[in-house]
GULUMPA-321013 format. One line per 10 residues: their letters; for each residue x, y, z of C-alpha. Coordinates in pm, 1 decimal. Layout:
a) X:Y:Z | ...
***
This chain:
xxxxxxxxxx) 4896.1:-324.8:1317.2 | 4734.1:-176.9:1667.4 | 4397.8:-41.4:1595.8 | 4254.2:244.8:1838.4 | 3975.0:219.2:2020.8 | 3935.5:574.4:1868.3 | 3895.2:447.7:1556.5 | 3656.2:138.5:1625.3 | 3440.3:408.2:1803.7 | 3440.1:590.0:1471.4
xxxxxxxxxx) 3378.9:299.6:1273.8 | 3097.7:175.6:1491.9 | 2895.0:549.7:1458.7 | 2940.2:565.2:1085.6 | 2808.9:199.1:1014.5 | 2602.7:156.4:1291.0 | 2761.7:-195.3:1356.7 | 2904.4:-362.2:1641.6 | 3254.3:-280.0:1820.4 | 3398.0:-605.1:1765.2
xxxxxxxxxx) 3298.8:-623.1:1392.4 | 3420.4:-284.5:1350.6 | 3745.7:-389.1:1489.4 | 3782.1:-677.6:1297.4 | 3707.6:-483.2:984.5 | 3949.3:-235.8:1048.5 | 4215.7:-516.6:1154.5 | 4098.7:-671.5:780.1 | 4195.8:-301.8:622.6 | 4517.3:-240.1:763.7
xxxxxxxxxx) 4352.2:41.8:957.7 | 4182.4:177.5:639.9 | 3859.9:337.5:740.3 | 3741.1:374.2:421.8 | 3819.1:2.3:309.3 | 3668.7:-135.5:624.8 | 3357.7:19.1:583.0 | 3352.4:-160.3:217.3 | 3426.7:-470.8:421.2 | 3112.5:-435.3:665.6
xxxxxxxxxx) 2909.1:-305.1:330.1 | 2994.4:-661.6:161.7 | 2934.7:-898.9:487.9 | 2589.8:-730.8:556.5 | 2525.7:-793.4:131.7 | 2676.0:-1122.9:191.5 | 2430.0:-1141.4:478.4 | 2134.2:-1034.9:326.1 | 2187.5:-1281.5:32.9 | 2245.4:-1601.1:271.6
xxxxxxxxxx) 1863.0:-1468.7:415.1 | 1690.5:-1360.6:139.9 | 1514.0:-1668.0:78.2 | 1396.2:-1725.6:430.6 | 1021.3:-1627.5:546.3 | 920.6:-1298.0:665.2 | 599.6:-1413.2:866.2 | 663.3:-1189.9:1154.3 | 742.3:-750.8:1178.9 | 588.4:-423.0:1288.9
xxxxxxxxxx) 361.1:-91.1:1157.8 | 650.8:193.2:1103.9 | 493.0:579.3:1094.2 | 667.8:885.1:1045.1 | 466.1:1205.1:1038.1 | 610.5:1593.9:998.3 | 354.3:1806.2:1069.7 | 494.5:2136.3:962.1 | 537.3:2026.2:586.7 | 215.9:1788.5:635.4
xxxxxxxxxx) 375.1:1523.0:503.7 | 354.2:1158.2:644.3 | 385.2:789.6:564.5 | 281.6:422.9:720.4 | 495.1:111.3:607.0 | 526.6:-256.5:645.7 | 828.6:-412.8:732.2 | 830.8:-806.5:780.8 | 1112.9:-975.3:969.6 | 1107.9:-1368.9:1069.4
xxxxxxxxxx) 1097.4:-1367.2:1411.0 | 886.3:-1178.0:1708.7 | 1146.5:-1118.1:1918.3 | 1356.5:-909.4:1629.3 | 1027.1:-728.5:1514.9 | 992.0:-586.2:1852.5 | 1402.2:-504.6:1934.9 | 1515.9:-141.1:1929.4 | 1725.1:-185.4:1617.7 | 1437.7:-311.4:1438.0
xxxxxxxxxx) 1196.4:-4.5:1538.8 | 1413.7:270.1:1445.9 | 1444.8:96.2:1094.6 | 1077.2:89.5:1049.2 | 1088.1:440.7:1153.5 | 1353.9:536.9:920.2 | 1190.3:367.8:649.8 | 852.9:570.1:715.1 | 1044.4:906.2:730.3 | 1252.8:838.1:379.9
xxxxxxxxxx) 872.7:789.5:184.7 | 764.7:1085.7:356.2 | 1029.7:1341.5:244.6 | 1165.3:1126.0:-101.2 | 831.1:964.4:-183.4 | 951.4:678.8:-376.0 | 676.7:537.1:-681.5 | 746.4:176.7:-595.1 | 937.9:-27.7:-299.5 | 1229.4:-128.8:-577.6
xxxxxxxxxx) 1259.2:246.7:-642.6 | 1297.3:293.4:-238.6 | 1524.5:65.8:-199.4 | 1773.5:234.1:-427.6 | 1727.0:554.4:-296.7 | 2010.4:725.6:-74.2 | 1886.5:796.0:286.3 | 1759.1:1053.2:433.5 | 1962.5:1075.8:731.3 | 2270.6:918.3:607.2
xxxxxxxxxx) 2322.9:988.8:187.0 | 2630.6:816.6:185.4 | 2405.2:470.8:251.7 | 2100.4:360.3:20.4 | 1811.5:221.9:190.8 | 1936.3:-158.8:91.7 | 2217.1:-77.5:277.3 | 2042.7:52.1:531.5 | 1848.7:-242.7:630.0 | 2172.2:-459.8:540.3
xxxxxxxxxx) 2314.6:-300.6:856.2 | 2020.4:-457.6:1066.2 | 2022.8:-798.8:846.3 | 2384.3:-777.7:930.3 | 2398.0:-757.7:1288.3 | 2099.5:-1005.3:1375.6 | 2062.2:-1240.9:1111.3 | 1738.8:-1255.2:975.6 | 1562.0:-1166.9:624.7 | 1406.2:-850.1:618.6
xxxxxxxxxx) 1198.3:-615.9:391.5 | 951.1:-418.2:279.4 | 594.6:-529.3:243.1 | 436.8:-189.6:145.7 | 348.5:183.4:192.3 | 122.4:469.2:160.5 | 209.4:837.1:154.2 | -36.0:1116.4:253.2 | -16.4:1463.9:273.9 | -188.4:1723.5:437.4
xxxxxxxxxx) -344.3:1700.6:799.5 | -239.4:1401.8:941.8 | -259.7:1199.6:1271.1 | -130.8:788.3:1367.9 | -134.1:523.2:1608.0 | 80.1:205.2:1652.3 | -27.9:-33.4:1822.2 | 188.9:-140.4:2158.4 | 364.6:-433.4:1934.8 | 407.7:-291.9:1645.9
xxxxxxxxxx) 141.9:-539.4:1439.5 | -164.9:-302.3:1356.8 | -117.1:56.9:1275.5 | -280.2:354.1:1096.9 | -285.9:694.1:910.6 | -562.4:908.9:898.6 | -579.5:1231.4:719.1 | -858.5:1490.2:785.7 | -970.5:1774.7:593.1 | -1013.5:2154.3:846.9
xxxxxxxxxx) -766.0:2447.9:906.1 | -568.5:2275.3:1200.2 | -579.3:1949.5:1302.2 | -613.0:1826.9:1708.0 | -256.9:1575.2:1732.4 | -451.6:1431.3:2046.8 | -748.6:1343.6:1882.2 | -618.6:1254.5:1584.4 | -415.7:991.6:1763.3 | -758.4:875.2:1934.7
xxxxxxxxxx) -923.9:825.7:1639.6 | -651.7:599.8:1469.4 | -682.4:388.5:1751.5 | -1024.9:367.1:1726.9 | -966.7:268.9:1365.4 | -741.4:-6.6:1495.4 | -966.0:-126.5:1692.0 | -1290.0:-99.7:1521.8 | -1125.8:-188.9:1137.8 | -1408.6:38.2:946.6
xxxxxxxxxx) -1462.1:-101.2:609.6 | -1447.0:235.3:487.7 | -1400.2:604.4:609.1 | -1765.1:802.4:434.0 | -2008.1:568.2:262.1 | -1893.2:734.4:-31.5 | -1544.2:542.8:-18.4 | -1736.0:163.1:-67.0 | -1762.6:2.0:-358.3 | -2105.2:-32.4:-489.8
xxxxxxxxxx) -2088.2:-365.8:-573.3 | -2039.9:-392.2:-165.0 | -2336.6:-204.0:-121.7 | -2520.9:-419.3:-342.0 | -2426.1:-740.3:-174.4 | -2516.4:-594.5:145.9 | -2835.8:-464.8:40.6 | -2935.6:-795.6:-82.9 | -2858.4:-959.6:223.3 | -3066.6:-708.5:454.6
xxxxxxxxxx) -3342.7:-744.1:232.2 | -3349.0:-1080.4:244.2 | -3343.6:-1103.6:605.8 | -3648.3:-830.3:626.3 | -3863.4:-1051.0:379.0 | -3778.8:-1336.9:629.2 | -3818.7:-1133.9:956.2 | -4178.0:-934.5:780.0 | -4342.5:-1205.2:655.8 | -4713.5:-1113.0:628.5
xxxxxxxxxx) -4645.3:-826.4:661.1 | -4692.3:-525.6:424.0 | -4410.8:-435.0:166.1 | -4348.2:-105.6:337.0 | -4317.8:-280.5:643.0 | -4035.9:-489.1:506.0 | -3872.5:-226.2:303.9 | -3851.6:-22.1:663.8 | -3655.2:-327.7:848.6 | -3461.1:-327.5:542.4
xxxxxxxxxx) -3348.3:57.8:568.4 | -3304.5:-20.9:935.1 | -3082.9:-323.3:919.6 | -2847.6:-154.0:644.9 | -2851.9:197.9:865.0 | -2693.0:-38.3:1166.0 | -2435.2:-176.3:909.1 | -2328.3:146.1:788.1 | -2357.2:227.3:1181.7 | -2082.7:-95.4:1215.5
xxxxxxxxxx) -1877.4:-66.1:949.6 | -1833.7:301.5:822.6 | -1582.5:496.9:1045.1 | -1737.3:866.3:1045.9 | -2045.0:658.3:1151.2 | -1927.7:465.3:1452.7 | -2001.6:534.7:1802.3 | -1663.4:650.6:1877.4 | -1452.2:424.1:2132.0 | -1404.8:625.2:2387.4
xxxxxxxxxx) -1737.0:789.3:2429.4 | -2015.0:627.1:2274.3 | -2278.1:876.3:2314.8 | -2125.8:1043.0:1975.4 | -1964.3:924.6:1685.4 | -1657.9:974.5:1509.4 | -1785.2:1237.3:1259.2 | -1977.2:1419.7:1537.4 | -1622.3:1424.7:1769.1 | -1418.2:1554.7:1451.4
xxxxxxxxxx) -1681.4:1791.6:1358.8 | -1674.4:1916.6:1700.2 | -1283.8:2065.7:1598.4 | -1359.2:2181.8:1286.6 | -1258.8:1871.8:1102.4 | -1386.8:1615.5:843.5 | -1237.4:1282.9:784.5 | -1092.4:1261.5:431.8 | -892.7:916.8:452.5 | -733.7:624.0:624.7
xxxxxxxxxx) -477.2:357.6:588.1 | -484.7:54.7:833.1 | -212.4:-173.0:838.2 | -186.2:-513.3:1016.9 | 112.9:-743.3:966.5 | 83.9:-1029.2:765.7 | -208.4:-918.8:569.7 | -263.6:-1070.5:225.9 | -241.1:-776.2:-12.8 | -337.0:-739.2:-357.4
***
C-alpha cells in the first residue's frame, strides 16, 4: 500500500527515528501507526542487544538544573566512540537523562532505566536511549548520578568529558558565579569542598608526610621550629587541595570562600565528574 509522507512525518516526531526507517516500518505495518512504532521499538531492542557487550570507553558530563524547584542532577553516560559522544543526538540524551533524575529521582540506575520519561511517558528511559542505540549503532549507558537539591549552579566542560554540580548554602544564589566556580572546580579538582568533608585518615597521611619533610628540612633545629614548617606545609596543602580554600581561578588575590562569601553564600557541596573514571 502507498504510505504518505504525512504519515512518515508523524512517525518520525513520535519515535524520534529516521524518515526512511519510519517509512519502512510503516510499509512493514500495512500503514499501522501503532504497529510500526512496535516495529522500530523491537529493532532499536534488537539493536541494543547486538551492542550491549561492546565497550563504552568514550561519552560526555549531562546536567540538568531547574532552579525554581531547586532541583538538579549530573550524570554519566558512556558511548564507544568520540565522535558519537560529542553528536547532537547524543547531547540531548545526556540532557534528558539529567532532567528525568532531577524531577523522578530514581534510587538506583536499574530503577531509572525502567522509569517512563519525563518528556515522553509513553517511552521508558531504555527505550529512550534504544532510539539513539538505534539510529547510530553503538552501546550506550549509564555510568552514574547524583541528585542535589537546593541552590545549585554547573559547568560542562566544551567536550562533554569533565563536569560538575555545586550546591551552596545563602538566600539566592548568583547563576554567573555559580557557573564560575564549577569551572574552577573542573579545573582545579579540590579533594574536598570544607576541610570538614576529608577523611581523617587523609589528614593523617598528610600530616605524617609534612612532618616528615619539616624534621628533614629543620634539622638542628628546635622542635617548635619544626612543628611551625609543619603547620605551614599542611596550611599550603589545604591551600591546594580544599576548594573554599583556593585562590580562585579567575582572580587570585581571593579565594573561593572569600568570592562566595562576598554574595551571601557558603559552599555546602560538589560533585565532579570526568569520563572514564574508575568508581567505587
Amino acid at each position: 500500500m502507498a504510505i504518505s509522507a504525512a504519515d512518515v512525518d508523524a512517525l518520525r516526531k513520535r519515535t524520534g527515528m529516521q524518515m526512511m526507517k519510519c517509512k519502512a516500518a510503516l510499509i512493514e505495518a500495512n500503514g499501522d501507526m501503532e504497529k510500526a512504532v512496535e516495529i522500530l521499538r523491537k529493532s532499536n531492542k534488537d539493536a541494543q542487544d547486538k551492542v550491549v557487550n561492546r565497550e563504552t570507553a568514550e561519552g560526555r558530563i549531562g546536567v540538568y538544573i531547574d532552579p525554581a524547584q531547586q532541583i538538579g542532577a549530573i550524570v554519566e553516560v558512556r558511548c564507544e566512540s568520540a565522535p558519537v559522544a560529542k553528536s547532537d543526538l547524543f547531547i540531548q540524551l545526556a540532557t534528558d537523562l539529567a532532567k528525568q533524575v532531577a524531577v523522578k529521582d530514581p534510587p538506583s540506575v536499574a530503577a531509572l532505566l525502567t522509569q517512563p520519561c519525563v518528556d515522553r511517558p509513553e517511552h521508558t528511559i531504555n527505550e529512550r536511549i534504544g532510539e539513539v542505540v538505534g539510529l547510530v549503532r553503538e552501546n550506550m549507558k549509564v555510568a552514574r548520578f547524583t541528585r542535589l537539591t537546593g541552590i545549585l549552579g554547573s559547568y560542562v566542560h566544551h567536550d562533554g568529558t569533565v563536569g560538575v554540580m555545586v550546591k551552596v548554602e545563602g538566600t539566592k544564589g548568583d547563576e554567573q558565579m555559580l557557573r564560575d566556580v564549577s569551572m574552577h572546580i573542573t579545573a582545579r579538582n579540590p579533594v574536598a569542598a570544607v576541610r570538614e568533608h576529608i577523611a581523617a585518615d587523609r589528614i593523617a597521611k598528610e600530616m605524617e608526610i609534612v612532618r616528615s619533610q619539616a624534621a628533614e628540612q629543620g634539622k638542628g633545629k628546635p622542635p617548635s621550629i619544626v612543628e611551625k614548617i609543619a603547620e605551614g606545609k599542611i596550611k599550603t596543602w589545604y591551600a591546594e587541595n580544599v576548594l573554599v580554600e583556593q585562590p580562585f581561578v579567575k582572580d587570585d588575590s581571593k579565594t573561593v570562600g572569600q568570592l562566595l562569601g562576598s554574595a551571601g553564600l557558603k559552599m555546602a557541596q560538589f560533585v565532579r565528574y570526568k569520563v572514564g573514571e574508575v568508581t567505587a
